[in-house]
ZAPAKOL-89603 format. One record per atom (N, C-alpha, C, O, CB): residue in one letter; x, y, z. Coordinates in steps of 0.02 Angstrom, whole numbers, padded with zeros to 5 digits, always signed. Glycine has a CB too. Example, Ala and Ser with C-alpha at 12.3 -4.5 7.8 and 13.67 -1.06 7.14 Angstrom:
a+00660-00284+00390/a+00615-00225+00390/a+00660-00165+00390/a+00712-00166+00423/a+00565-00224+00452/s+00642-00112+00354/s+00684-00053+00357/s+00645+00002+00394/s+00670+00057+00402/s+00704-00030+00286/
This chain:
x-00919-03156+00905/x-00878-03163+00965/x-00861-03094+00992/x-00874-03041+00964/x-00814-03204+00949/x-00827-03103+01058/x-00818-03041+01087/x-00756-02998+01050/x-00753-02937+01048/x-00805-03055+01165/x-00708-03045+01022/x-00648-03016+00989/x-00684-02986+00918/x-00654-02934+00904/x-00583-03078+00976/x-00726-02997+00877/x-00759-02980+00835/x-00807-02921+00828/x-00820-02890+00777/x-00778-03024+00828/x-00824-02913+00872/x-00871-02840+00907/x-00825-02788+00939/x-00841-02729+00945/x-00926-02863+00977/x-00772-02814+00957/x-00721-02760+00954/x-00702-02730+00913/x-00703-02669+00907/x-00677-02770+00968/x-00674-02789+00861/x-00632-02736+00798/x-00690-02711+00762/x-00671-02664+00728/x-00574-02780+00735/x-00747-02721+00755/x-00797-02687+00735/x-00802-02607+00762/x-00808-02552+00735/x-00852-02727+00752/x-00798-02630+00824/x-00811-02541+00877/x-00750-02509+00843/x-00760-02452+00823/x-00796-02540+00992/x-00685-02537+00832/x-00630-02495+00835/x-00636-02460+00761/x-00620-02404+00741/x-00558-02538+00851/x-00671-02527+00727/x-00654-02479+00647/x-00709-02437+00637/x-00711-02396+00591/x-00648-02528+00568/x-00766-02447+00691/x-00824-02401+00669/x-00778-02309+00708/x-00779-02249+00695/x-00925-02438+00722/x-00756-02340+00740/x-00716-02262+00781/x-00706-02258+00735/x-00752-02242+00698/x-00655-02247+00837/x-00622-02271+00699/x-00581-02247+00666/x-00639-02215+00603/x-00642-02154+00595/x-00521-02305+00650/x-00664-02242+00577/x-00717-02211+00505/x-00750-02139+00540/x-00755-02085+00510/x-00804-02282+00478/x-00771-02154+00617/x-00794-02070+00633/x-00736-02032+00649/x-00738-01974+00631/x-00848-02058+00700/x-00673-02058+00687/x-00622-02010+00649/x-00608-01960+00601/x-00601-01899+00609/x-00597-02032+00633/x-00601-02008+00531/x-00597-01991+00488/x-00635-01955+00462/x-00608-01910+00430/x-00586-02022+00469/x-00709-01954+00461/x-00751-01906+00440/x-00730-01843+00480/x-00702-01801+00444/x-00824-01927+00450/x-00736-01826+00548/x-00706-01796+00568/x-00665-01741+00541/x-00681-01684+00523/x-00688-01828+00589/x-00600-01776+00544/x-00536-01732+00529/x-00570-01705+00438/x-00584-01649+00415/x-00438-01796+00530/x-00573-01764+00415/x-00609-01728+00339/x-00635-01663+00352/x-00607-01611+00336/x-00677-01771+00306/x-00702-01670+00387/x-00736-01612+00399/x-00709-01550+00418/x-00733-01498+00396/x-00774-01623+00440/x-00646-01552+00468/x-00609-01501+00498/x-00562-01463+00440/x-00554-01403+00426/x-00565-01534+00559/x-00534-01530+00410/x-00489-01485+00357/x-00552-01423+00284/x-00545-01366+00262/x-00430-01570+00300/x-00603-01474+00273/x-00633-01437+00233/x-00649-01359+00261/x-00637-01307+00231/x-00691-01477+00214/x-00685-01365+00337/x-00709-01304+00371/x-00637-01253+00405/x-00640-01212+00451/x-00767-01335+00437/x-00575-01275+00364/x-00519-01245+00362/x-00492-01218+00307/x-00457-01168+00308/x-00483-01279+00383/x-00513-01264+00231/x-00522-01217+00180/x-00567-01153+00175/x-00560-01093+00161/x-00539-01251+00135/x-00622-01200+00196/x-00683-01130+00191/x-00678-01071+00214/x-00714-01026+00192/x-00742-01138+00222/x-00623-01057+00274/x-00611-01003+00328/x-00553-00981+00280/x-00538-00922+00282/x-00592-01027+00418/x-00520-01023+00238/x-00487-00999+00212/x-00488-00931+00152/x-00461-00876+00145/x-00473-01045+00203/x-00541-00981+00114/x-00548-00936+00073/x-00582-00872+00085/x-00568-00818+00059/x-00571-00962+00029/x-00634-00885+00134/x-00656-00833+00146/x-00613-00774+00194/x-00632-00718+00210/x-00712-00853+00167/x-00570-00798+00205/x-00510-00757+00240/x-00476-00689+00183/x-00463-00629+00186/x-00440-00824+00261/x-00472-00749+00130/x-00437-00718+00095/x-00467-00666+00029/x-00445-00620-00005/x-00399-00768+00078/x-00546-00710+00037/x-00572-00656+00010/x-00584-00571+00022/x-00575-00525-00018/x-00616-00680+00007/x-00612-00568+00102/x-00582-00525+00142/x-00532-00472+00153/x-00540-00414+00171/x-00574-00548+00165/x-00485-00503+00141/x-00408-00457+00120/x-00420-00447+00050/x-00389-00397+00034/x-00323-00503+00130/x-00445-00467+00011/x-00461-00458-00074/x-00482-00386-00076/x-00454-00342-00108/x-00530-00514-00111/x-00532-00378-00039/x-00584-00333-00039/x-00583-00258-00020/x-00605-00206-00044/x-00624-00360-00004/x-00525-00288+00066/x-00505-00240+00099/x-00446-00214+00046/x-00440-00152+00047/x-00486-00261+00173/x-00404-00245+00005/x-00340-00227-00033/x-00382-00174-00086/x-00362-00116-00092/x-00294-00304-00075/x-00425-00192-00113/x-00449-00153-00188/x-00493-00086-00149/x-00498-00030-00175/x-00515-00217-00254/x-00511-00097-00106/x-00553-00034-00051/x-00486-00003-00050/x-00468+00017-00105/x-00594-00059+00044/x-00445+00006-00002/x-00350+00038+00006/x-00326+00068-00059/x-00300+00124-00064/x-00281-00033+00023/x-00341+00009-00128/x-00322+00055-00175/x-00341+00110-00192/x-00310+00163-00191/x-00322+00037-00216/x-00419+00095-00217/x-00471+00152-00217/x-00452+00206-00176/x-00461+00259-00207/x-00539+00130-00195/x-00435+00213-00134/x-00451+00243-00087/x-00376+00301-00077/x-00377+00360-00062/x-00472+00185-00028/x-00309+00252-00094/x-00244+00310-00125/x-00249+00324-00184/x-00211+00368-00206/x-00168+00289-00124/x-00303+00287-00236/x-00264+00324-00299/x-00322+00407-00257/x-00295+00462-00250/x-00290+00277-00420/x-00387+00397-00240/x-00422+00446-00244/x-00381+00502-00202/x-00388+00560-00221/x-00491+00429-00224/x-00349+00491-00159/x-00307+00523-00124/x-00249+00554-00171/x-00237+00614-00172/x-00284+00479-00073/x-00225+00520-00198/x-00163+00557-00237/x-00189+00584-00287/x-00145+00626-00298/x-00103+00515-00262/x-00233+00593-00334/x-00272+00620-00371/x-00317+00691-00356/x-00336+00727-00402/x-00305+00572-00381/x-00331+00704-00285/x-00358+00753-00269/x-00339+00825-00278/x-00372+00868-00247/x-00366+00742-00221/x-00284+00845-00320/x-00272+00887-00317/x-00301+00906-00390/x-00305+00965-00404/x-00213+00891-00292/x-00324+00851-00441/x-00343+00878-00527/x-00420+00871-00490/x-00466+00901-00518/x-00317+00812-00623/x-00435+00835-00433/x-00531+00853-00419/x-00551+00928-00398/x-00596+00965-00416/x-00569+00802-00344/x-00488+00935-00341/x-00491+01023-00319/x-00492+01069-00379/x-00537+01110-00384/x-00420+01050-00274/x-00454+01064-00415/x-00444+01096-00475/x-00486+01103-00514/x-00512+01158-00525/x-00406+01078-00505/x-00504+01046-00547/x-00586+01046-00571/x-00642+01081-00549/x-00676+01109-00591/x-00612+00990-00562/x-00658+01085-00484/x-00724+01113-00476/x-00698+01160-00471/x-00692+01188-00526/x-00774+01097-00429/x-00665+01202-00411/x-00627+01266-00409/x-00646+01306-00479/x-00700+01336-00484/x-00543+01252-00402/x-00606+01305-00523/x-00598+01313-00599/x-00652+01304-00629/x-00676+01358-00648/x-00553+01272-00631/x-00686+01254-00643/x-00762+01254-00676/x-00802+01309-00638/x-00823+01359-00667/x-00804+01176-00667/x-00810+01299-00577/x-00870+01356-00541/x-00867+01421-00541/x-00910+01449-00508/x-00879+01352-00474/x-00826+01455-00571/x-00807+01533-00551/x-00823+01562-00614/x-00811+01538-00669/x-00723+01552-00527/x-00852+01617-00600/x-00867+01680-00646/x-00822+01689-00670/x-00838+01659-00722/x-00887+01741-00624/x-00757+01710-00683/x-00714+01725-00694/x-00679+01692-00754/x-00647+01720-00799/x-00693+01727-00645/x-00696+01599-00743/x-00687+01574-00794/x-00732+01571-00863/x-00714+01563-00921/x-00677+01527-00773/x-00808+01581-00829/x-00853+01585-00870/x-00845+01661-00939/x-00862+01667-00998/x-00916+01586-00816/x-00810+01706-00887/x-00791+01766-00917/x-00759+01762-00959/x-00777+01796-01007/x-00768+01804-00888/x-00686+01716-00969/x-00644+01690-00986/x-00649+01654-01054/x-00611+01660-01102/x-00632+01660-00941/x-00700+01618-01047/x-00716+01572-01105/x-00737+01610-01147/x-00719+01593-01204/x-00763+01519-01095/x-00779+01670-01145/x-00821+01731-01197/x-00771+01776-01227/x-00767+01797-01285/x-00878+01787-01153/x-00726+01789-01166/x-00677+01867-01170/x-00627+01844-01146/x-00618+01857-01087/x-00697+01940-01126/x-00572+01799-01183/x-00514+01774-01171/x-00449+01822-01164/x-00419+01848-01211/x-00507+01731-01219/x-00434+01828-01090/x-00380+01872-01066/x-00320+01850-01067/x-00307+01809-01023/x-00387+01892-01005/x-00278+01864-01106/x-00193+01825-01102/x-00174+01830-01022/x-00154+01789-00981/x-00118+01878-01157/x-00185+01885-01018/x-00162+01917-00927/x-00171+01873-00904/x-00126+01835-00887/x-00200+01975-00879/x-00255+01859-00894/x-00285+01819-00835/x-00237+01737-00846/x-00193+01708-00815/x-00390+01811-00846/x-00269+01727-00896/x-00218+01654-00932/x-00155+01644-00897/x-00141+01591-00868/x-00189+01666-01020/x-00107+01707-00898/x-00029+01700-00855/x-00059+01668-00808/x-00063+01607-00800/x+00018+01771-00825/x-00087+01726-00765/x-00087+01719-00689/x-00131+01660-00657/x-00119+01640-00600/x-00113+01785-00659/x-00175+01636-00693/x-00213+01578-00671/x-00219+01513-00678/x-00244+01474-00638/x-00253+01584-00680/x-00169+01490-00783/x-00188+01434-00787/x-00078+01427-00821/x-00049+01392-00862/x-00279+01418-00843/x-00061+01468-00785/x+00005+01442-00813/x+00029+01413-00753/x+00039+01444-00700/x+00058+01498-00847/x+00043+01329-00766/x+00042+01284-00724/x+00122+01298-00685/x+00117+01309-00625/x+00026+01210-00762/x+00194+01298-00714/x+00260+01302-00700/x+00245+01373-00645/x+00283+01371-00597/x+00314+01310-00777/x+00205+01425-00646/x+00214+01475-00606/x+00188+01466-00559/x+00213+01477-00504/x+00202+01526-00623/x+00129+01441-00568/x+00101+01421-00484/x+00072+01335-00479/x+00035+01301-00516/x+00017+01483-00462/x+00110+01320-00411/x+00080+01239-00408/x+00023+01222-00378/x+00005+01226-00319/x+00123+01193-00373/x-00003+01204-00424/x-00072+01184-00452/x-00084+01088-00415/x-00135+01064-00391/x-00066+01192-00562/x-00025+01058-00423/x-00032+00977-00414/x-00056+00951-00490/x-00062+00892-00506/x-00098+00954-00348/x-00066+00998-00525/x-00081+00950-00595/x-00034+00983-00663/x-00007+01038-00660/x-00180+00953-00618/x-00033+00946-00711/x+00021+00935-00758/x-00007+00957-00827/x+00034+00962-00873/x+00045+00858-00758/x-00088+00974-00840/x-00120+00996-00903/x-00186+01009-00894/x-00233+00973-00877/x-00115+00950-00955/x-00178+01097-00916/x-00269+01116-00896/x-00274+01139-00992/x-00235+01155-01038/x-00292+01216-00809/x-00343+01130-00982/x-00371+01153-01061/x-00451+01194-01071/x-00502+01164-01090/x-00379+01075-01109/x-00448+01243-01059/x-00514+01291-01067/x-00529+01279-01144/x-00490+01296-01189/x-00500+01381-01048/x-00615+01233-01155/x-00652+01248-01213/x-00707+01287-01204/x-00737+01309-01155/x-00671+01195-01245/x-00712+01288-01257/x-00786+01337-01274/x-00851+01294-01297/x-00844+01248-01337/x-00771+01395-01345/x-00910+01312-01272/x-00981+01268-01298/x-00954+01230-01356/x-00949+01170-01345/x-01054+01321-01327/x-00935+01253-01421/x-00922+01209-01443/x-00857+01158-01469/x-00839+01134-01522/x-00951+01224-01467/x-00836+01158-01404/x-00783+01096-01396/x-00709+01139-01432/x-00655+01109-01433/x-00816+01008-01454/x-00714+01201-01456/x-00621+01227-01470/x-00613+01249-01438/x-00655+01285-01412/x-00587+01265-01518/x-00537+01241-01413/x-00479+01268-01373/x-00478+01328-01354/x-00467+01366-01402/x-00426+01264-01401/x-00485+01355-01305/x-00468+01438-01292/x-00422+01439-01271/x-00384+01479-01298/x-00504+01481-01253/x-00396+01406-01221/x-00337+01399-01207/x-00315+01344-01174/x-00359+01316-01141/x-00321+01444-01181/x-00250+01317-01173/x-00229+01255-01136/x-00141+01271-01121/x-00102+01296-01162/x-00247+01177-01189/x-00128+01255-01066/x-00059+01243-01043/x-00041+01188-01009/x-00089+01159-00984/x-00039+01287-01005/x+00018+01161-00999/x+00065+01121-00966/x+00117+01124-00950/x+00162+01149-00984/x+00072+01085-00982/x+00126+01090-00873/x+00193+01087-00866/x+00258+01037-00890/x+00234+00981-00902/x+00191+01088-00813/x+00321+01038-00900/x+00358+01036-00926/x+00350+00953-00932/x+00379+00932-00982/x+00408+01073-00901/x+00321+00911-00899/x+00305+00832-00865/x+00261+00811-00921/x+00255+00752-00937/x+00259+00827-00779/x+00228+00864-00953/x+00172+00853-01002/x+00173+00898-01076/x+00130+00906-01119/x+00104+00870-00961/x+00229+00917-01070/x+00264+00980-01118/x+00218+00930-01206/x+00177+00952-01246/x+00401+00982-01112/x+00246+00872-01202/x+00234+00828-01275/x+00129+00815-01296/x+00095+00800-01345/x+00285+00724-01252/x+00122+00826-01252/x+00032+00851-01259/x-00007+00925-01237/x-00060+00939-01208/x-00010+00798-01209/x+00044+00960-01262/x+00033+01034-01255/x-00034+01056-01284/x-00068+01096-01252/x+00089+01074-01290/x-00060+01027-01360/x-00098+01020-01382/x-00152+00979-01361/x-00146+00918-01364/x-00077+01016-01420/x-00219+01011-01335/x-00272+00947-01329/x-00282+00901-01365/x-00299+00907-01424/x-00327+00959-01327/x-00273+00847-01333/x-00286+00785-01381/x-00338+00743-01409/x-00343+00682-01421/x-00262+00748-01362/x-00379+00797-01414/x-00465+00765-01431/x-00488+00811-01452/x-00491+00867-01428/x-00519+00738-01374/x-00520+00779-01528/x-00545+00834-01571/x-00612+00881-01551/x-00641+00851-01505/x-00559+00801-01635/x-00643+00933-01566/x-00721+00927-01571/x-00779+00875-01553/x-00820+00874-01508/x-00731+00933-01626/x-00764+00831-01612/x-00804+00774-01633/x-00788+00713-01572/x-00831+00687-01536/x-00780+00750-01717/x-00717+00701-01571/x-00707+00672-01504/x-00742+00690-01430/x-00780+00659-01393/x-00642+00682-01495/x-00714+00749-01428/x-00750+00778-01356/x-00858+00757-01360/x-00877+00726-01311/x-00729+00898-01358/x-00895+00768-01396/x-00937+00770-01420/x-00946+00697-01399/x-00975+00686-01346/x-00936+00797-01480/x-00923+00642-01438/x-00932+00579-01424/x-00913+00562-01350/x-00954+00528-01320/x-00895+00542-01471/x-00865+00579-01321/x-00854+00576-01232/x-00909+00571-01214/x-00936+00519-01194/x-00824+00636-01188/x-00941+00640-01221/x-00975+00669-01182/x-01077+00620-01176/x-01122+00600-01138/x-00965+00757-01217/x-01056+00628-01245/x-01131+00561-01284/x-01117+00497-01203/x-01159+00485-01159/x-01088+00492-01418/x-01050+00469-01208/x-01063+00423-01154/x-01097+00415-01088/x-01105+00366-01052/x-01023+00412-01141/x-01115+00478-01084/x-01174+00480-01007/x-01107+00495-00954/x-01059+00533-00963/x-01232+00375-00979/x-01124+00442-00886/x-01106+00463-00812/x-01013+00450-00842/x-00983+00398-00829/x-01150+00395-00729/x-00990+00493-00870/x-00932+00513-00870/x-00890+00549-00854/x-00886+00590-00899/x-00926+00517-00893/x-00840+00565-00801/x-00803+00625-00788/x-00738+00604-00797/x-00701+00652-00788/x-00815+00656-00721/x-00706+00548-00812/x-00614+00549-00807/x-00613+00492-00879/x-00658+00462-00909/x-00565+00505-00705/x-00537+00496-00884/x-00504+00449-00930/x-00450+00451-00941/x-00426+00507-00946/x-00521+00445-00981/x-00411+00401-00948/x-00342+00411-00985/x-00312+00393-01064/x-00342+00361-01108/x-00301+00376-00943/x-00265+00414-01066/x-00222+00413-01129/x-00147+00396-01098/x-00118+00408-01046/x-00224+00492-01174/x-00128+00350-01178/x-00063+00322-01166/x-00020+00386-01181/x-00040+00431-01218/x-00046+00254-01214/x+00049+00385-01145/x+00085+00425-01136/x+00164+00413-01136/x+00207+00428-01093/x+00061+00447-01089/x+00169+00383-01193/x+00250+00322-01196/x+00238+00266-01145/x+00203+00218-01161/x+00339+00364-01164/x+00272+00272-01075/x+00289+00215-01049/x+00221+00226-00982/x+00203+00176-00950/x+00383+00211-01028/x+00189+00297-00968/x+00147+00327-00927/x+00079+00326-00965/x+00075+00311-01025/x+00172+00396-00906/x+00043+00339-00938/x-00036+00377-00921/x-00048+00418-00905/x-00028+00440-00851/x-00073+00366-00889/x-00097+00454-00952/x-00099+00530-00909/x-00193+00519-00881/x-00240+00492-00910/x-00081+00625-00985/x-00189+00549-00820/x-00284+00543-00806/x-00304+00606-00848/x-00262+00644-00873/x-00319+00555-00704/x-00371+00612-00852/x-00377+00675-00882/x-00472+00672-00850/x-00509+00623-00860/x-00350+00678-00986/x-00494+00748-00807/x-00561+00750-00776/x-00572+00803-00806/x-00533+00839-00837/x-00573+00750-00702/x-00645+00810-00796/x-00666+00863-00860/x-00744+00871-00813/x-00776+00829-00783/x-00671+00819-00968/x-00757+00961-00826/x-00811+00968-00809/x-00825+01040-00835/x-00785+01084-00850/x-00819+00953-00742/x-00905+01038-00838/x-00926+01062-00871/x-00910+01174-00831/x-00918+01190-00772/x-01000+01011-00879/x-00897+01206-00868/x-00890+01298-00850/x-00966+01316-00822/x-01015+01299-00855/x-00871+01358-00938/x-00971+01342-00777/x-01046+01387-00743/x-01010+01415-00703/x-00951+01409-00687/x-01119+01349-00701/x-01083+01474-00673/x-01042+01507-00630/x-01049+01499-00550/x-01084+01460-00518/x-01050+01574-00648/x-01011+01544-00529/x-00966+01529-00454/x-01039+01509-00426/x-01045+01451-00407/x-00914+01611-00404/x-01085+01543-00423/x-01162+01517-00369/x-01186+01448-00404/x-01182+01436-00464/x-01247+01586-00374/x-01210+01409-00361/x-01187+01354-00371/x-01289+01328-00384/x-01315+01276-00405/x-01123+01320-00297/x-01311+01373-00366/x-01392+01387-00356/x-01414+01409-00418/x-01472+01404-00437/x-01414+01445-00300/x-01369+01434-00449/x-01388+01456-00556/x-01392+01404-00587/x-01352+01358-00587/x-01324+01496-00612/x-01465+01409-00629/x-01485+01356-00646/x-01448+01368-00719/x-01461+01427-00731/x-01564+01345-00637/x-01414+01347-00766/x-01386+01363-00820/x-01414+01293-00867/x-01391+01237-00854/x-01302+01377-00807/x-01458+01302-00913/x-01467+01260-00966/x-01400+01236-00996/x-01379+01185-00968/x-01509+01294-01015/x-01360+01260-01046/x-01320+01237-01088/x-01272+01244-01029/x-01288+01276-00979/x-01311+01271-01160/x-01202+01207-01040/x-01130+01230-01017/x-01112+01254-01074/x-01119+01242-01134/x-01077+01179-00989/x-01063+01327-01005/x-01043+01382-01038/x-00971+01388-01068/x-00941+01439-01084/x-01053+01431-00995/x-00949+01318-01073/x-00880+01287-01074/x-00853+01218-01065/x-00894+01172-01070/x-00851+01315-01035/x-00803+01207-01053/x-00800+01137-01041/x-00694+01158-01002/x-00650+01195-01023/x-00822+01073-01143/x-00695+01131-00969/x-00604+01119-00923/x-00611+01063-00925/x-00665+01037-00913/x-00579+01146-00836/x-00554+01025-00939/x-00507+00984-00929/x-00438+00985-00897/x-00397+01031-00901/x-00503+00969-00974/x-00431+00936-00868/x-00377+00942-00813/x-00329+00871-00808/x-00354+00817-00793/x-00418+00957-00737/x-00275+00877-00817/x-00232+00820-00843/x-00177+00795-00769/x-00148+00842-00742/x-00179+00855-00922/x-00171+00759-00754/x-00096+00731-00715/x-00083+00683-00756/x-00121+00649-00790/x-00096+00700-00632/x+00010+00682-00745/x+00024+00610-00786/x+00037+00544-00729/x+00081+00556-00687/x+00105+00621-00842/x+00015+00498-00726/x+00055+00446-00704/x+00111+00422-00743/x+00109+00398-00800/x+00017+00397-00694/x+00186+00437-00687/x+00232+00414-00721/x+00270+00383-00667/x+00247+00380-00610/x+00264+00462-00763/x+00313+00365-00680/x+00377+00321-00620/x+00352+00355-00561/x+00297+00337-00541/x+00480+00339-00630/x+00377+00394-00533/x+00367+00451-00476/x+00286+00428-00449/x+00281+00397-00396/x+00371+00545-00516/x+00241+00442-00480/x+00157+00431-00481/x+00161+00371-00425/x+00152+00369-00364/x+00114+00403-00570/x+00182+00309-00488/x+00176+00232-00464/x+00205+00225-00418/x+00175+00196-00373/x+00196+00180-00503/x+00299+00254-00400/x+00329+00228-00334/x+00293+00268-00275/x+00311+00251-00218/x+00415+00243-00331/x+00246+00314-00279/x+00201+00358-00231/x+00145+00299-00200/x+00130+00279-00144/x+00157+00430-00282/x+00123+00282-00272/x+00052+00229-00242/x+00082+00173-00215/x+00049+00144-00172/x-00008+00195-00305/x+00161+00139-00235/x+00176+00085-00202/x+00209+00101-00121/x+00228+00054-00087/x+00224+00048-00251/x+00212+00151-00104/x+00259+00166-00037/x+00191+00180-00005/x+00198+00200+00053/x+00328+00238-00037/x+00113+00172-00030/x+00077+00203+00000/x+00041+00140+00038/x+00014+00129+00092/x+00041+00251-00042/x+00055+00111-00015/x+00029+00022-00029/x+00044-00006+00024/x+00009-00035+00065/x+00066-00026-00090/x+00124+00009+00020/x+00165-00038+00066/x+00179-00107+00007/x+00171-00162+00034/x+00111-00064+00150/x+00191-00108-00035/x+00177-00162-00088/x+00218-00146-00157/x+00269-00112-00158/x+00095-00164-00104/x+00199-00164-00192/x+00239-00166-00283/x+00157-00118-00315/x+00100-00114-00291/x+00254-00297-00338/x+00183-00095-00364/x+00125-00063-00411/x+00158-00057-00467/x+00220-00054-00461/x+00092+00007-00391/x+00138-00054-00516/x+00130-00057-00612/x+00105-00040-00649/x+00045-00051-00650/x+00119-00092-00643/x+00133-00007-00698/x+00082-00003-00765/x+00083-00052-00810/x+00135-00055-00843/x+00094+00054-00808/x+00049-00087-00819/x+00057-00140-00884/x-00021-00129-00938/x-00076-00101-00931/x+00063-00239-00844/x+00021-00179-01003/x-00011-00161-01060/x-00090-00206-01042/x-00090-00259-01009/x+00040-00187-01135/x-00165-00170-01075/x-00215-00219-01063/x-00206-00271-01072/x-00212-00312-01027/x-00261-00215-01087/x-00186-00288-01137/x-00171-00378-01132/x-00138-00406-01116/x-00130-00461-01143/x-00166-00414-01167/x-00091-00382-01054/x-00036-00427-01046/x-00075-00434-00964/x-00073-00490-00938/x+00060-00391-01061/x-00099-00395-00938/x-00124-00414-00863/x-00079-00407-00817/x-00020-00410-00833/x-00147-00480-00853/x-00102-00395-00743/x-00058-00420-00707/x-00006-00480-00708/x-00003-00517-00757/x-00087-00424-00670/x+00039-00489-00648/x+00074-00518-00659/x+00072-00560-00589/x+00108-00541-00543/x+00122-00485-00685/x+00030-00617-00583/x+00022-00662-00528/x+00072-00695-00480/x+00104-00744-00500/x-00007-00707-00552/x+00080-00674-00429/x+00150-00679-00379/x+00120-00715-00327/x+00160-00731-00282/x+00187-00602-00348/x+00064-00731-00320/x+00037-00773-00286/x+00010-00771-00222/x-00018-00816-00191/x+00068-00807-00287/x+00026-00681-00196/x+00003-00635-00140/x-00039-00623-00172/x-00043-00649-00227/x+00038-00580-00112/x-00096-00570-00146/x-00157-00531-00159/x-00129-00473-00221/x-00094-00422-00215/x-00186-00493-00079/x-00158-00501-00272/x-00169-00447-00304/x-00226-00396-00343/x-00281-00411-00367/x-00140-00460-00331/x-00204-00354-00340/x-00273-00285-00362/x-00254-00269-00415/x-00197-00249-00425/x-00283-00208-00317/x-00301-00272-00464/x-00298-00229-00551/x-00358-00188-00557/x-00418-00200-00550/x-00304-00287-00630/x-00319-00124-00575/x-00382-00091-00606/x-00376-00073-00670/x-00317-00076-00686/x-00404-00032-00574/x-00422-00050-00730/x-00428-00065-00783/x-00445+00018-00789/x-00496+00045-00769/x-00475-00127-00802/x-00385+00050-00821/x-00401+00129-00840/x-00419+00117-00907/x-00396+00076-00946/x-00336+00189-00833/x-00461+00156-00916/x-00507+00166-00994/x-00491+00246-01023/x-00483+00298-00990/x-00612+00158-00978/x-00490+00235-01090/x-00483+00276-01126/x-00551+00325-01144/x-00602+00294-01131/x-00454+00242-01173/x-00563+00395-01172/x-00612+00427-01200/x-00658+00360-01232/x-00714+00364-01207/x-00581+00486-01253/x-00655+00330-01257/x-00700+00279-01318/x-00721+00213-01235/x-00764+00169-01241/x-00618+00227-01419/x-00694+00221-01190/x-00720+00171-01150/x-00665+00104-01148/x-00670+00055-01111/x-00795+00153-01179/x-00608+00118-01202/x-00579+00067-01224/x-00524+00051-01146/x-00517+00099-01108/x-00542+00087-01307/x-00493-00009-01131/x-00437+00006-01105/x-00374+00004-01138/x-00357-00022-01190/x-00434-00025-01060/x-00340+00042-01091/x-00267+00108-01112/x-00222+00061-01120/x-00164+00076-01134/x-00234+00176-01046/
């Protein structure tokens, strides 16, 4: 009947309705997530991108310091003088918190810190340690626990200032320390615009249900800190 072919038409609508709106909400998750993946991406790019920024002052330092004759001189014919005037951190600001001049084979010639890092005055990696670092291949940074902080620590190899000298062995080895501490973190979070933390590896972030970014600092052994 004619009343029968109606409610047929009406419920065949209503079923393409419904597929419909189905379809819309799904292709509203999908925009979703991929929205949010997006901001994921762009957030951990931003991080990258202040810690490398607030860190630039132990990269300047590093090459500066590794490339110069002077240090190379240094490592052979260790000058207290020069030592004052170049690697005593409290007299001149440097931006970093612990430098350490070795020799080819991995002992101390000299190392200082400032008062922020006074409790690792002493390099904290033996010979045999340094040695094993180094075994790890494409390596240049790491950290160590530091009570409630982290300290970074970059390291490169002594040659001299011409950058065109082909030098078989390194003629030394610098290391170069900042600590992340309170100060560090409320720097990266005002930079953020956001919250930032140190927490223990196994405890992880702490899921707030905004975008969050973890990065995983590793120790000399590769371990995390």
């Amino acid at each position: 009947s004619l009343r029968r072919r109606f409610m047929l038409l009406l419920l065949a609508l209503f079923s393409l309705l419904f597929v419909v709106i189905i379809g819309l909400h799904l292709d509203d998750q999908d925009a979703a997530v991929q929205l949010r993946s997006r901001l994921q991406a762009d957030r951990e790019f931003l991080v990258d991108q202040i810690l490398r920024l607030t860190n630039k002052p132990v990269a300047y330092f590093k090459i500066d310091y590794s490339h110069w004759d002077d240090m190379v001189n240094f490592v052979s014919d260790p000058d207290p003088e020069w030592a004052r005037i170049n690697l005593d951190l409290e007299e001149v600001n440097h931006g970093v918190d612990g430098v350490w001049v070795l020799r080819p084979d991995f002992t101390v010639v000299q190392g200082n810190t400032t008062l922020k890092l006074q409790q690792m005055q002493q390099f904290p990696l033996s010979p045999d340690q340094v040695q094993q670092l180094l075994s790890a291949g494409d390596v240049s940074q790491f950290f160590l626990r530091l009570g409630a902080d982290v300290v970074l620590f970059e390291f490169a190899p002594v040659q001299p200032s011409d950058f065109s000298v082909d030098v078989e062995e390194p003629l030394g080895w610098l290391f170069v320390a900042k600590i992340w501490d309170a100060a560090y973190i409320r720097t990266v979070a005002d930079l953020l615009r956001g919250d930032a933390e140190l927490v223990d590896s196994d405890t992880g972030p702490v899921e707030s249900g905004g975008l969050t970014t973890s990065k995983t600092l590793a120790n000399w052994q590769g371990e995390p800190v």
